[in-house]
C-alpha positions in Angstrom: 129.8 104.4 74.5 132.0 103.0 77.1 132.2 104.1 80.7 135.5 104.5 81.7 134.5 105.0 85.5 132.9 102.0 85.6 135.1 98.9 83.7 134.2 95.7 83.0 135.3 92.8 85.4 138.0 91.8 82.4 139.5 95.2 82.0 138.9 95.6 85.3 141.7 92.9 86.0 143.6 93.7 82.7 142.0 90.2 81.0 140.2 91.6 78.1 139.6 87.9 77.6 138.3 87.0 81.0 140.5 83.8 81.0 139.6 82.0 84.1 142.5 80.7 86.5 144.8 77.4 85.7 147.6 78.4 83.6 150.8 79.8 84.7 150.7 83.1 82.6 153.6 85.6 82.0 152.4 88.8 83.1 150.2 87.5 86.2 149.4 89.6 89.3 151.1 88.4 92.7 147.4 89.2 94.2 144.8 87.5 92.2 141.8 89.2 93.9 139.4 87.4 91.0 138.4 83.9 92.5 137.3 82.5 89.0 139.5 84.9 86.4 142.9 85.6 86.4 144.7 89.0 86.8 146.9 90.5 84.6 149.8 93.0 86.2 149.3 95.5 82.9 146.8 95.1 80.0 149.1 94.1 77.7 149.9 90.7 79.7 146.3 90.1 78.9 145.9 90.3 75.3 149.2 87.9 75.4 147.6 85.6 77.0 144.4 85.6 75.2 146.8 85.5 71.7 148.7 82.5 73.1 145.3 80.6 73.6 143.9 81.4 70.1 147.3 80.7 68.3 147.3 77.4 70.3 144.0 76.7 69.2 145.4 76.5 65.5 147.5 74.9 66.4 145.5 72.1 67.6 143.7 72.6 64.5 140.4 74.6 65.2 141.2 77.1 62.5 137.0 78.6 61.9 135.3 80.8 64.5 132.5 77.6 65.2 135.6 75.8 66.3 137.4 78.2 68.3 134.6 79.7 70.3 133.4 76.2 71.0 136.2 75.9 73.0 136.8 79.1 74.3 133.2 79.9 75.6 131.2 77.1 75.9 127.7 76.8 76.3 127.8 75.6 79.5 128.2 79.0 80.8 127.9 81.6 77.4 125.4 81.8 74.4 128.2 80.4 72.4 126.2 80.6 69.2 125.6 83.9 69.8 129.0 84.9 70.7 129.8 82.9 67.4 128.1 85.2 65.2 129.2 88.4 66.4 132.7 87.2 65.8 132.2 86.4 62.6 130.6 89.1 61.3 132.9 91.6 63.3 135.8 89.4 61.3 133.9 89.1 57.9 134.0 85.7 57.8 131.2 82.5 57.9 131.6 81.0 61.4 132.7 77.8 59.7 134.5 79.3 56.8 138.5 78.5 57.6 140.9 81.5 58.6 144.5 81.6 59.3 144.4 82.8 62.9 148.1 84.3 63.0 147.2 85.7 60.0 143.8 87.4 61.7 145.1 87.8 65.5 144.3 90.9 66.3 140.7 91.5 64.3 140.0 87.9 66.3 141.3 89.3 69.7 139.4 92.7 69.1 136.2 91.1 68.6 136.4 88.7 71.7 137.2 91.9 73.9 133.9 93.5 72.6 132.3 90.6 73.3 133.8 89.4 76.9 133.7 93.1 78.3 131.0 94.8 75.9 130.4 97.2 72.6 133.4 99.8 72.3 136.2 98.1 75.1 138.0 96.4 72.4 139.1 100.2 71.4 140.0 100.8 74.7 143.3 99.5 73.9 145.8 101.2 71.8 146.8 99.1 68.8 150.3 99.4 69.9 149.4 97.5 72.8 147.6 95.1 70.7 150.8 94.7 68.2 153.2 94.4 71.3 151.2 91.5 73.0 151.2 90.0 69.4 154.7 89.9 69.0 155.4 88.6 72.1 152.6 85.4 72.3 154.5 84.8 68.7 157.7 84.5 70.7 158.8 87.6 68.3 159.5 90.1 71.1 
């Protein structure tokens, strides 16, 4: 059960994703008052961001779970293989099986969120916020 008194650093700062700083994203807070992750004005400029980065990801051809979580958490600073697994069991997938990441945006994006910010927080968000940042990191909006 999640405590909605006491959020995560990521939802926190409206980054369900915990992106750190270095990209001028849509949807950033004037104040960042996070010195290593960036803050979002409203959580759905959040999950956009986090959507642009995995869609860009397939686009650079890492199209398992293995390949994208390498990159996204690496084990310099994360259990990546552990954060591998729970992904791809949450997805239903083999971490190196291939998957069509537009095709499996938000199930991807929903499991990350329970991972960066704990059990339960990826239902924090209403799927109509999910669907929303969707369409717009595919330009659609």
């Amino acid at each position: 059960m999640i405590d909605r008194n006491n959020p995560p650093r990521g939802v926190r700062n409206n980054n369900p994703g915990n992106l750190r700083h270095g990209s001028p994203w849509e949807g950033l807070a004037a104040a960042q008052t996070d010195s290593a992750f960036c803050t979002f004005v409203r959580d759905e400029d959040g999950l956009r961001a986090l959507a642009k980065v995995l869609l860009k990801y397939e686009r650079d051809g890492l199209n398992t779970v293995r390949g994208i979580l390498n990159k996204y958490a690496p084990d310099t600073e994360n259990d990546t293989e552990g954060y591998i697994a729970h992904v791809a069991a949450r997805i239903g997938v083999a971490p190196g099986a291939p998957i069509s990441v537009k095709d499996n945006l938000e199930p991807l994006m929903r499991a990350i969120v329970d991972h960066e910010n704990g059990r339960g927080w990826a239902d924090h968000y209403a799927p109509a916020t999910y669907a929303a940042a969707i369409r717009r990191a595919k330009g659609m909006a």
